[in-house]
C-alpha positions in Angstrom: 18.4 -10.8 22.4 18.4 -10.8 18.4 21.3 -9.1 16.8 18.4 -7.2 14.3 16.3 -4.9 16.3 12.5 -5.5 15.7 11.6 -2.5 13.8 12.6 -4.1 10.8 10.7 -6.7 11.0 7.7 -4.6 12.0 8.3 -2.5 9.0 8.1 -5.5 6.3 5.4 -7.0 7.5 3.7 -3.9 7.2 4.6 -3.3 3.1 4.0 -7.1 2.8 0.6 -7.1 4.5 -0.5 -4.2 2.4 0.9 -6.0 -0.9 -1.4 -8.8 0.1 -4.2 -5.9 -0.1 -3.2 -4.6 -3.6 -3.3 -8.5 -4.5 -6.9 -9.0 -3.0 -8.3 -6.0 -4.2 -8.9 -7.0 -7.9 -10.9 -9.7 -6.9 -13.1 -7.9 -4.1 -13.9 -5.1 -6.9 -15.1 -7.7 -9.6 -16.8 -9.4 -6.9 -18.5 -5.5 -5.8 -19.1 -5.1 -9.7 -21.4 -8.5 -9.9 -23.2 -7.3 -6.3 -26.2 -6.0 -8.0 -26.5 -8.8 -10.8 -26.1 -11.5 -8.0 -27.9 -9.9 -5.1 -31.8 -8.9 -6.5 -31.3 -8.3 -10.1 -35.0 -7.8 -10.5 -35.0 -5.1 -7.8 -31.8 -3.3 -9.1 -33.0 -0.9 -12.0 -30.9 0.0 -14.9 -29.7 3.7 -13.4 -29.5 1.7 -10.0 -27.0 -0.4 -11.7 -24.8 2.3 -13.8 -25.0 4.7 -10.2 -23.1 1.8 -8.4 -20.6 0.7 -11.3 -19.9 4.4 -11.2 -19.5 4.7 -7.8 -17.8 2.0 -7.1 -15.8 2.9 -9.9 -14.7 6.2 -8.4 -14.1 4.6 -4.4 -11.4 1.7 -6.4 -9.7 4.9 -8.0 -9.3 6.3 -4.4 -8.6 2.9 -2.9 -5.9 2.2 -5.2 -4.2 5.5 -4.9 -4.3 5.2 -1.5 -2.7 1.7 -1.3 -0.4 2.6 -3.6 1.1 5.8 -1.4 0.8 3.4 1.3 2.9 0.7 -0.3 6.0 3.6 -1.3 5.6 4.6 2.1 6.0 1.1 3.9 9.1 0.3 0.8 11.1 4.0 2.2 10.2 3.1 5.5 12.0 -0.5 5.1 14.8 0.9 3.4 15.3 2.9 6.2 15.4 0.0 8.3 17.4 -2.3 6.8 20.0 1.1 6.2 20.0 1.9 9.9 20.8 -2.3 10.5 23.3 -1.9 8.4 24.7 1.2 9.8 24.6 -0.5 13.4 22.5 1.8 14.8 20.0 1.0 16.9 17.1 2.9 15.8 16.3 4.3 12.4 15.1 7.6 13.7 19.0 8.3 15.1 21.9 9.7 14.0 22.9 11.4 11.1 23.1 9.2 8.5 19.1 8.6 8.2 18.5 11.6 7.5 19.8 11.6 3.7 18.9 7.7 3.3 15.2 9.3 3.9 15.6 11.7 1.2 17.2 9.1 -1.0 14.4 6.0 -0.6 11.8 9.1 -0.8 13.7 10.4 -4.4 13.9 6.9 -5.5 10.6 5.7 -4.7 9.3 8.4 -6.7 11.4 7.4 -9.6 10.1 3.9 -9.8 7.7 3.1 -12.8 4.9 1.8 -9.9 4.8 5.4 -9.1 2.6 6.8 -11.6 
């Protein structure tokens, strides 16, 4: 049996699966931004073209937000982790100790200039 339980390992592939996402999204949106020119650009019209920018535009604001309350979620919840290994217990969710660790990952996540 390992010595580390496996939510921690759990837990950081999770943040580093969804920094993969935040690193793959740049290039999926430039890629969604040419759709139009490269798919029928005869069949596209002008407003066609400015509605999905626009649009698209609006759906990446969302979609980075999201990832981005995602990825301080997946950092606290990994600080939590490696806290409760440290602490010896055997899962995060136990004893007293996690409790104000929570607060503190939570409090320092939202100090962190990525958290704008």
């Amino acid at each position: 049996m390992p010595d580390k339980p496996l939510f921690l390992e759990r837990a950081s592939f999770h943040r580093r699966r969804l920094g993969d996402a935040a690193r793959v999204l740049p290039v999926l949106s430039a890629l969604l931004v040419l759709l139009p020119v490269w798919w029928a650009p005869a069949l596209v019209s002008f407003a066609g073209g400015v509605l999905w920018f626009f649009l698209l535009w609006a759906g990446l604001i969302l979609a980075v937000w999201a990832l981005h309350r995602a990825l301080l979620r997946a950092e606290a919840a990994t600080i939590r982790a490696s806290e409760a290994v440290a602490a010896g217990q055997s899962h995060p969710g136990t004893g007293a100790q996690s409790h104000p660790a929570q607060g503190d990952a939570r409090r320092n996540a939202g100090d962190s200039p990525d958290a704008l």
